[in-house]
N, C-alpha and C positions, 0 to 999 in steps of 0.2 A: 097290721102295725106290730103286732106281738113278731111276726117271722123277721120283720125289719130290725126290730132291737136286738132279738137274740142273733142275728147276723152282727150286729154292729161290738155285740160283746163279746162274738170269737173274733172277729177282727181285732180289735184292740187286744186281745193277746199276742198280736205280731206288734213290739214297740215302737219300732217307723210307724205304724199306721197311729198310735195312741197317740204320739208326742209329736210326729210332723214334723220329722228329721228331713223330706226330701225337700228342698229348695223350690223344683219349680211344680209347678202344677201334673205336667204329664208325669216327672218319674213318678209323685203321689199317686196317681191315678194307675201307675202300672205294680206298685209296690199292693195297693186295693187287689186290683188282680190276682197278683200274685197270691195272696191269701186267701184271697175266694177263692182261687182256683185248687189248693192247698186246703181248705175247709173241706171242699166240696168232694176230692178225693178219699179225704179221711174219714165223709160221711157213710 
């Protein structure tokens, strides 16, 4: 649970993801991506 929230707290540092700017469901889900994937490099 602890790895899941500190994921979810770098994610909301990309503000599409915090505020839910993308309309539909998939770009949402690809903007997620995006950032994980963007975390994940920077890790």
């Amino acid at each position: 649970r602890h790895l899941v929230e500190n994921l979810w707290a770098r994610l909301k540092e990309w503000r599409a993801v915090a505020t839910r700017y993308e309309k539909t469901a998939t770009s949402f889900l690809a903007v997620i991506h995006i950032a994980a994937a963007a975390d994940w490099i920077k890790c």
